[in-house]
C-alpha positions in Angstrom: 0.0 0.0 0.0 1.6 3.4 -1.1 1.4 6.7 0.9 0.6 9.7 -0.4 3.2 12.2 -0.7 2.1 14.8 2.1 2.0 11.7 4.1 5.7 10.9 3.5 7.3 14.2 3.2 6.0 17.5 5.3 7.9 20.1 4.3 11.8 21.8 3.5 13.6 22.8 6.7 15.6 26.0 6.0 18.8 26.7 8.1 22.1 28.0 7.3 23.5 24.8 6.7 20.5 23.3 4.1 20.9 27.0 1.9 25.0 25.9 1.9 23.6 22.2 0.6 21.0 24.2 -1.3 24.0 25.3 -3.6 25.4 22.2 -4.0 22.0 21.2 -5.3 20.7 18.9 -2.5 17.4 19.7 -0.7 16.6 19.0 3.0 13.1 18.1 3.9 11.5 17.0 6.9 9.5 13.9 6.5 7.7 10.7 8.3 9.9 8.6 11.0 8.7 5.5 9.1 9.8 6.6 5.8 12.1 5.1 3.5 14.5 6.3 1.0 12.2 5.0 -2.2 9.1 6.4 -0.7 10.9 9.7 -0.1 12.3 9.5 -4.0 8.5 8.8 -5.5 6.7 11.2 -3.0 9.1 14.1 -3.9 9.1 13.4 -7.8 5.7 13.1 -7.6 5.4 16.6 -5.6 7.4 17.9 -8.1 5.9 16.8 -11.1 5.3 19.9 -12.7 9.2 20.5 -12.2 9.9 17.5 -14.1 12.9 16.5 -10.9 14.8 13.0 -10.9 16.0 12.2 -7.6 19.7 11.1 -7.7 20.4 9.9 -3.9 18.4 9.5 -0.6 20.5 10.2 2.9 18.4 9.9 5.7 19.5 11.2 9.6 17.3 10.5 12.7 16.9 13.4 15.1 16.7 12.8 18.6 14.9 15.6 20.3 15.9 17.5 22.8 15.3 18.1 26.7 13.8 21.3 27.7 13.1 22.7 31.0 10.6 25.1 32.1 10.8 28.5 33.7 9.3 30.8 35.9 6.5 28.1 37.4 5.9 26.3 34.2 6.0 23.3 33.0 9.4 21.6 35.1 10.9 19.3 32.3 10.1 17.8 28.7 11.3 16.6 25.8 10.5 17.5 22.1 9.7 14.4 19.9 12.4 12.8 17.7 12.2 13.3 13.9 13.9 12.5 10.6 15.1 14.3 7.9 16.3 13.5 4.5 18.9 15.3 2.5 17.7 14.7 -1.4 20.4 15.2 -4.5 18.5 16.3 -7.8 20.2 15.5 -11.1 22.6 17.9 -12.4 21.2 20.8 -14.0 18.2 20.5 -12.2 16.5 22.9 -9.6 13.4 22.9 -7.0 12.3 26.5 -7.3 10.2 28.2 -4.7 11.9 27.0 -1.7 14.4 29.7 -0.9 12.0 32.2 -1.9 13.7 32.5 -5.4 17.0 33.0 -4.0 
């Protein structure tokens, strides 16, 4: 049974780091714990369609989340929820537009 693609993949995550992999034409998107690296492939191309892309290579990295304490009589500890990303590498000459706002 296939997943849709806003099932598998929720959206770019923009840092200082992804717009330096930006350049180097790989995309980083935040996307579902259980995915794997086909499903990422298809949902993105598919996503993408219009932009005719052709994902070249999958890497995926695990996030553990991170402890955070409250302050000033709030909540006294927590922890964010782990989460997966998945650095994407488009064929050469190829571009998603739109996700740097055009830069």
């Amino acid at each position: 049974m296939s997943r849709s693609p806003v099932e598998v993949v929720y959206g770019p995550l923009v840092t200082e780091r992804t717009y330096t992999l930006y350049q180097q034409n790989r995309y980083t998107f935040r996307v579902s714990r259980s995915a794997t690296k086909p499903e990422i492939a298809r949902a993105l191309e598919e996503q993408y369609q219009a932009q005719g892309i052709k994902v070249l290579n999958v890497n995926t990295v695990n996030v553990t989340g991170k402890t955070r304490r409250g302050s000033q009589g709030k909540v006294a500890s927590g922890r964010t929820s782990n989460w997966k990303k998945a650095i994407v590498s488009l064929a050469p000459g190829q571009r998603l537009e739109g996700l740097f706002g055009g830069v």
